[in-house]
N, C-alpha and C positions, 0 to 999 in steps of 0.2 A: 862653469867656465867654458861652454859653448864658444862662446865668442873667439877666445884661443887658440881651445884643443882642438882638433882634427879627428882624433882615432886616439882609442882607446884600447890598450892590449894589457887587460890583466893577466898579472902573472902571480900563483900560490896557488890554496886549497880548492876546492869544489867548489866550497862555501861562499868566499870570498868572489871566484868567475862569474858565478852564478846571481852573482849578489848585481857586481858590475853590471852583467849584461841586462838587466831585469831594469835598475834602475838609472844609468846614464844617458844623456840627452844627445850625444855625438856618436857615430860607429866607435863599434867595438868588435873586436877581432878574440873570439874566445877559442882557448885550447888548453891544451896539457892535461887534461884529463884524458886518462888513457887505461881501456879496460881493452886491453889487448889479449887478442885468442891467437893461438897456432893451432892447426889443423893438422893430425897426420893420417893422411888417405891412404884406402887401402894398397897403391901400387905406391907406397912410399919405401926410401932407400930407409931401414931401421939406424944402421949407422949414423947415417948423416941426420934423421929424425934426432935422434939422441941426443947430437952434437950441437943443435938448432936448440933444441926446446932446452938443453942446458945454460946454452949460453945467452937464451931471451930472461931464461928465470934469476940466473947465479949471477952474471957479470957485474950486475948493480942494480938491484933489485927494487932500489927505493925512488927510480925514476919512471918517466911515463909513459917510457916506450919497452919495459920490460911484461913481460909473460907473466896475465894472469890465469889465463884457462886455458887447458890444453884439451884439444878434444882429438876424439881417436876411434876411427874407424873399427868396426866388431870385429874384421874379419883379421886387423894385425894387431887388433890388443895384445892377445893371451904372447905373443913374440916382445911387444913394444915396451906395455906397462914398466915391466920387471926390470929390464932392462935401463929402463930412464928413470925408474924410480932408486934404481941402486945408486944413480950417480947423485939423482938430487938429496937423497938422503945422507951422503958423503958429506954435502954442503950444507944439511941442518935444514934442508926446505920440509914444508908440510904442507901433507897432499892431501886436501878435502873430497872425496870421493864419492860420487855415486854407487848406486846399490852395485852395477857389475862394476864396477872400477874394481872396487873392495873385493867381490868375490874371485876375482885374479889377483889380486894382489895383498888378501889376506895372508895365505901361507908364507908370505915373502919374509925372514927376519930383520930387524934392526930400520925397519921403518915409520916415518910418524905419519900416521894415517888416524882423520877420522871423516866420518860421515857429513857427505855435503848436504848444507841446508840452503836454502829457499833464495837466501839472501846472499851466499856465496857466487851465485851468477850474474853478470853484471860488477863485481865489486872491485875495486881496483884496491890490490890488497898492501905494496908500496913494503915489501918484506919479504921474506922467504917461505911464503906462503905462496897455495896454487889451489886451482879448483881444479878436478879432473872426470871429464864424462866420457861416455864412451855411445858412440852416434853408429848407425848402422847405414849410413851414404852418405855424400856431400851434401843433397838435399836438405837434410837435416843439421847438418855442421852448417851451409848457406844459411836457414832459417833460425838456429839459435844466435847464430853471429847478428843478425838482422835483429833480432829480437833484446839483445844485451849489450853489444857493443857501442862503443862511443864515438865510432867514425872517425879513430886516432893510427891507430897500426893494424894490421892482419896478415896472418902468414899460413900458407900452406905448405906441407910437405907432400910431394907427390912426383915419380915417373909417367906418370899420365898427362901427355900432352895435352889433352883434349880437357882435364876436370884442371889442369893447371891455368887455361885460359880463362875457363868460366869462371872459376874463382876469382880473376883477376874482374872480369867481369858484370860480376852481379856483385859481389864486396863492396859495399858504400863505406870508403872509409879514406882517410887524407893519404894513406899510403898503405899500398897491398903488394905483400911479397909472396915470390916462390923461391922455396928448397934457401928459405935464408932468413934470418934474425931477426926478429923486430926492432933492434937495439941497434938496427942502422940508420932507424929515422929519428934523423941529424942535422941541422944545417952546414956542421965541419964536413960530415960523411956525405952528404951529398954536394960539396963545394961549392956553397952559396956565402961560404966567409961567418964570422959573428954571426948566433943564431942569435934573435930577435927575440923570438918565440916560435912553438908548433902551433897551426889553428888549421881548430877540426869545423871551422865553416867554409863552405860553397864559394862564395862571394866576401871582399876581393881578393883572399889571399888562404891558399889551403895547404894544411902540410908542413914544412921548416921553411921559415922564412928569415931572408937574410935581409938586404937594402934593398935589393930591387922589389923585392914584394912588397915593401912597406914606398915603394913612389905610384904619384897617382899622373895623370900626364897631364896635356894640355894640347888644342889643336893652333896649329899655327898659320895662319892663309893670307899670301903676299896677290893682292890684286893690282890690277891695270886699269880700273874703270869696270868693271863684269858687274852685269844687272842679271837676276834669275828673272825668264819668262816663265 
C-alpha cells in the first residue's frame, strides 16, 4: 500500500520492528527498543547515583526507557555497589554481575545475584532484572555503551564537568542524560503532547515524537514574472 501510506512507525517487540523495517516499501521510522546503560563515574554524587539508577530500574521496569545495565566506575564501586544494590534488592531486582561486581557484592546478605553471561550485554531485559559491570574510566563505559547499546536512552552520573559533557558528546543515542533518569525519555515529559512513538533513527525524526515530528513541509514561492539567469 505504497500508494497511501507515507511512513510507517512500528510499534511492539524487536521482532516485529525489525521485521517492518527489513520488509516495507515506504519510511519507516523504527524505535522502542531500548537497552538503556547509566553510567556512574568516579566523581559521582553516591546518593543521588542511588536514587537515578533506582528509579531507571524500579519505577516500571517493563518499558523502553527503563535501566538495563549499570555500569560503575572501579574506583566508587566497593562505596556504590552495596549501597544500590540494598535498594534494588528491596524491590526483587536481579543483578547479573561481572566477575568484580560479584566480588564486592558477594558478602552482601539478602541479595539475587548471579554471574553475568555473554548475552546479558546489550539485552533489554523489560523486568526487574539488570546487568552490572564494573569499568575502570569513561573510556571504557564510552566504548561498551558504543558497542551494545541501541541509540534509545543513556545516562550518566557524575560531578565532573568536564566527563559530563563528553558523555553527552560522543553518546550516539536519541536522548543522553546527566545526573538523571532515563525514564524521562517521554513525549508527555518532554512536552511534545501524545507520544507517537520513541525513534532511535537519525533521519527524520529522533527521540519522542509528538505531531510535529511526524509533519513533513512543503516550499511555498509567490512570483511576479522572475526567470533564474
Amino acid at each position: 500500500m505504497k500508494e497511501h501510506i507515507d511512513l510507517m512507525i512500528p510499534r511492539g517487540g524487536a521482532d516485529l520492528i525489525r521485521y517492518v523495517g527489513e520488509k516495507a516499501r515506504m519510511p519507516v521510522i523504527t524505535g522502542g527498543v531500548g537497552v538503556c546503560h547509566t553510567y556512574v563515574d568516579r566523581d559521582a554524587d553516591v546518593e543521588k547515583a542511588v536514587a537515578i539508577a533506582y528509579n531507571a530500574k524500579v519505577q516500571r521496569p517493563t518499558v523502553c526507557n527503563a535501566l538495563d545495565t549499570l555500569l560503575v566506575h572501579s574506583q566508587v564501586a566497593p562505596r556504590y555497589l552495596p549501597a544500590i544494590a540494598r535498594e534494588w534488592a528491596r524491590a526483587g531486582v536481579e543483578m547479573h554481575c561481572d566477575r568484580r561486581a560479584l566480588s564486592i557484592l558477594g558478602p552482601v546478605e539478602g541479595l539475587k545475584l548471579k554471574p553475568a553471561i555473554q548475552e546479558d550485554w546489550g539485552k533489554e531485559f523489560l523486568s526487574l532484572t539488570a546487568a552490572v559491570k564494573v569499568v575502570d574510566s569513561l573510556e571504557e563505559a564510552l566504548e561498551h555503551i558504543e558497542r551494545y547499546g541501541s541509540g534509545h536512552s543513556e545516562a550518566i552520573v557524575t560531578e565532573d564537568y568536564s566527563n559530563a559533557m563528553r558523555f553527552l558528546d560522543e553518546v550516539d543515542a536519541a536522548v543522553v542524560f546527566v545526573n538523571a533518569s532515563t525514564r524521562f525519555t517521554d513525549g508527555g515529559q518532554f512536552g511534545l503532547g501524545a507520544e507517537v512513538a520513541i525513534s532511535t533513527n537519525k533521519m527524520h525524526a529522533r527521540g519522542p515524537m509528538g505531531l510535529r515530528e511526524l509533519t513533513s513541509y512543503k516550499w511555498t514561492v509567490l512570483g511576479t514574472g522572475q526567470i533564474r539567469s
